[in-house]
N, C-alpha and C positions, 0 to 999 in steps of 0.2 A: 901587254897593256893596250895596244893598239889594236889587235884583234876585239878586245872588249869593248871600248867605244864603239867599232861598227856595228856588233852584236847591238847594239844602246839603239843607233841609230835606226836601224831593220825595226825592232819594235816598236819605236816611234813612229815607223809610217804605217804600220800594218793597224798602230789605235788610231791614227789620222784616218785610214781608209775605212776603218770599221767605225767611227763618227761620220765620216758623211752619208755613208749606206744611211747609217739609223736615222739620220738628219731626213736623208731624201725620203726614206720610208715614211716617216713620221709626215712631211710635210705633202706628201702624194695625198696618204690619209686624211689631212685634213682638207687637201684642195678638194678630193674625192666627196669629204663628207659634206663640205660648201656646197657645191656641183649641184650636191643631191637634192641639199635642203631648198637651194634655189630653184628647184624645180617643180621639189612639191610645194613651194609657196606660188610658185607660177600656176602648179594644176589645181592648186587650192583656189584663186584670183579668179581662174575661168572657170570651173566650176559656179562659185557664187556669183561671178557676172552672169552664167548660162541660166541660174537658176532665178533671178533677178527677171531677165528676159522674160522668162516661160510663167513667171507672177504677173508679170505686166501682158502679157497678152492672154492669159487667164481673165483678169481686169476686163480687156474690151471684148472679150469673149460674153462675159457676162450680162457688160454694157448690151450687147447687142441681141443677147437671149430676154435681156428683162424690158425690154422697148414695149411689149406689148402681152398681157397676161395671161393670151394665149397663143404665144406665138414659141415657149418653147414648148407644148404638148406637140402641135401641127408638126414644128422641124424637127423635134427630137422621131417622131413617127417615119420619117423621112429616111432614118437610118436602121430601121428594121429588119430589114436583111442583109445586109451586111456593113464592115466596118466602111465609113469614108472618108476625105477628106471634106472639112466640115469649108475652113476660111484657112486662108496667109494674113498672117500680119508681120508688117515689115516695122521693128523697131533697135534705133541704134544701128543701121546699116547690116541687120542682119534678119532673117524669114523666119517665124515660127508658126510651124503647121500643125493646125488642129483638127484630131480626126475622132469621129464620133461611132460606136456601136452601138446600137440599143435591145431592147426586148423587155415585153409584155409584162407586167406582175398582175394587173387585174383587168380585168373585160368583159365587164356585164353590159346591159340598159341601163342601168345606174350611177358605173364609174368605170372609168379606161385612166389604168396606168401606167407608166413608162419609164424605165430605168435608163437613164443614158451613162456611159462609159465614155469620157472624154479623156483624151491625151491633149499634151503639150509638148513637143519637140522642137530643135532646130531643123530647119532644113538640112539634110545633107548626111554629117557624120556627126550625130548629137552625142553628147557623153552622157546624160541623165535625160529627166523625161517626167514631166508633172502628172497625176495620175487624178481627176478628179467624180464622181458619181452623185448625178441629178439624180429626184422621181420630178417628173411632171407628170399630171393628173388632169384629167374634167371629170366634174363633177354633176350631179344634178342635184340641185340645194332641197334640203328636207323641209320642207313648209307646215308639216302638223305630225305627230305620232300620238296612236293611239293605244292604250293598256288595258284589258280586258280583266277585271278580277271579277268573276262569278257575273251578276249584273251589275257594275259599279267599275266607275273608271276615274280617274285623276287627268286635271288639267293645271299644268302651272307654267305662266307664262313669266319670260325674265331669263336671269342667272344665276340661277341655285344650284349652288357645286355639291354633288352629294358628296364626294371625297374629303370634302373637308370637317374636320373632327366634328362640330357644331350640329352638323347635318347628319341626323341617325336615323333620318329615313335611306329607305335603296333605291337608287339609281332609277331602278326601275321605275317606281313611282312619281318619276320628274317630269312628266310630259309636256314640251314644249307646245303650244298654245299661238296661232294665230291673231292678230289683229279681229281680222275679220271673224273668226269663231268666237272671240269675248264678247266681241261686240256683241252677236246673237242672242247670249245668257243676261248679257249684263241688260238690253232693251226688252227682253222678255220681266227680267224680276224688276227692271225700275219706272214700267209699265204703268197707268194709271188704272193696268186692273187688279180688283182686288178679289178676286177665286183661281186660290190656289191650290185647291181641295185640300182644305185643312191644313196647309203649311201657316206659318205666320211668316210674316216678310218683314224685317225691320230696314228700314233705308236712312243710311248718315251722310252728311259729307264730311265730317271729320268725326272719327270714334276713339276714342282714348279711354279705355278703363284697365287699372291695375290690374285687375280680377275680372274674367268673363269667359261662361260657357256659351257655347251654343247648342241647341238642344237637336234632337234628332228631327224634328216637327218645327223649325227654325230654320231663315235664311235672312241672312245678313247681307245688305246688298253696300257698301260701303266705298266711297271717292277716297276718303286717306286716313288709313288706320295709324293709328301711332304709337308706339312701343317703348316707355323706357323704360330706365333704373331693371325690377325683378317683376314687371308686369308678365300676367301668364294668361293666353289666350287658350280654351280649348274649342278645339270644332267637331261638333257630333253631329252638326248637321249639314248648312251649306254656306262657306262665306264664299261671296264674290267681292273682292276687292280691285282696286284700279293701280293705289298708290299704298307701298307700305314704309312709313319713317320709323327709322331704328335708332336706338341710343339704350346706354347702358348695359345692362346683359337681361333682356327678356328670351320668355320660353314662348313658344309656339305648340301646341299639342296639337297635331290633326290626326283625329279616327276614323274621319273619314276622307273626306279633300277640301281642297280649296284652287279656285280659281281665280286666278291673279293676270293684271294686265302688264304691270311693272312688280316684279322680283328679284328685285337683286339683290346678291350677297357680295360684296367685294370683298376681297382679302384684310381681316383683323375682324373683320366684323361680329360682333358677340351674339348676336340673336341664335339660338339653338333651337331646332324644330327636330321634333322627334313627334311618336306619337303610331295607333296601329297602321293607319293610309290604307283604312279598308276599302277607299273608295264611295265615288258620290253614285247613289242611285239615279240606273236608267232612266225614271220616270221624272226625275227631276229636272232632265235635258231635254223633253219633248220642246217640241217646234223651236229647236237652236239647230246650230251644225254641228253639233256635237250630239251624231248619232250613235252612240256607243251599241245599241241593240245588232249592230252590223261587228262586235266584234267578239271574236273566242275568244274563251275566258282565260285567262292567263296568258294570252298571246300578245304580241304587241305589230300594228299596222301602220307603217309608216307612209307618208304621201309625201309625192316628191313632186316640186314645179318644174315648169316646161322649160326653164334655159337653163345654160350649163354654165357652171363655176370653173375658174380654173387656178391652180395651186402651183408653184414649183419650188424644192430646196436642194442645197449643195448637200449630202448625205455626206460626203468624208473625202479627204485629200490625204497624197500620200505622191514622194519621191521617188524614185528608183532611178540606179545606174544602167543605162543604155550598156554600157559595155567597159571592159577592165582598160 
């Protein structure tokens, strides 16, 4: 009997020992898995602080590119041949260096483009690394285009979006219109002469009619047409207008053009212009600047003034890990 108690006792230590093993295991496991998770919340905390950093000096990066409108074509040009470092900025007791790459997309007489390649890193041993792409541009601003159909050309001065559903002429037919070229047509036909070899010249300063052709042997010299409700204008011959007021849903027909000093269409606007846009006869533009007889026919000749535009946008951002 007493041998069997000791036997009792023998396996009561060997489950006491085999409980703290599992106790210690267990609890190794969890300090282990604590350890862990405390760290990636720590590399998680710097990461977003680093990335936090590398936004705020993006920030005065910007600030300091858009100070003047052509000031980032010039610097972005500056990094052409190879990558640099651009600025340091010290924010939060710590350096973030910005280095620039760039290179060319276009480069005529016309327009120079420039693709810049910017980073954002920390000084030193960064873990990630901000990734962002300008274009800066100059430009030379287009002051007139001109459209050659056969002998006949269109001029429309304003904002008339062909894209938009309403507008079923093409594009092509849109020609943007100087000040000073209206002026030309518009003091030619509001002229106090009256030989026009056989054109009729009607001149309004306000025109409003539901219903009205214009005939091919017609020109309508007009300060502010006015268009509502289902009024429908056709032009077969030549309107010069300065101002046109829209309401309602009117049509527009032109077969051949019209020259306009203010056109605009802003978005919702009902007015639909359609129509064939064969074009206004050469002979009808004599002694304006609007010398079409200088253009091929179907071509289009664009004139461009003598100072340069200049343009810049952020094309796309994007993060990336510096290293594991």
């Amino acid at each position: 009997m007493k041998t069997y108690i000791q036997n009792e006792q023998g396996a009561a230590l060997i489950l006491i020992l085999f409980l703290i093993v599992f106790l210690s295991i267990v609890g190794l496991s969890m300090l282990t898995q604590t350890t862990y998770s405390q760290k990636t919340i720590a590399q998680h905390a710097s990461v977003e602080r680093e990335f936090y950093l590398l936004e705020g000096a993006i920030d005065l990066f910007l600030d300091d590119v858009e100070k003047d409108e052509a000031q980032p074509f010039y610097m972005f040009k500056d990094f052409l041949t190879e990558e640099k470092v651009f600025r340091e900025y010290d924010i939060a007791k710590e350096t973030i260096e910005m280095r620039i790459a760039s290179n060319l997309l276009e480069n005529n007489e016309k327009e120079e483009t420039i693709k810049a390649h910017v980073t954002a890193s920390l000084k030193g041993e960064p873990t990630i690394h901000r990734e962002l792409t300008l274009h800066a541009s100059k430009h030379k601003e287009i002051v007139g285009r001109y459209f050659g159909q056969g002998a006949a050309i269109n001029f429309i001065g304003g904002n008339l979006n062909a894209e938009r559903q309403q507008v079923e002429v093409g594009s092509e037919d849109i020609i943007q219109i100087t000040e000073p070229q209206f002026d030309s047509v518009w003091n030619k036909y509001n002229s106090k002469n009256t030989d026009f070899g056989g054109l009729t010249v009607f001149r309004h300063t306000n025109l409003r009619q539901s219903s009205l052709t214009i005939k091919e042997n017609e020109v309508y010299v007009v300060d502010k047409l006015t268009l509502r409700g289902n009024d429908r204008i056709t032009v077969n011959g030549l309107l010069i207008v300065k101002e046109i007021d829209l309401n309602g849903t009117p049509t527009l027909v032109v077969n051949t053009g019209v020259i306009s000093k203010h056109f605009e269409l802003l978005p919702g606007n009902p007015l639909r212009v359609t129509g064939d846009v064969n074009g206004i006869p050469c002979d009808l533009l004599n002694d304006t600047k609007l010398d079409c007889n200088k253009v091929r026919p179907g071509h289009v000749t664009v004139e461009y003034g003598e100072e340069w535009d200049y343009d810049e946008e952020v094309v796309s951002y994007r993060t990336l890990r510096t290293r594991d």
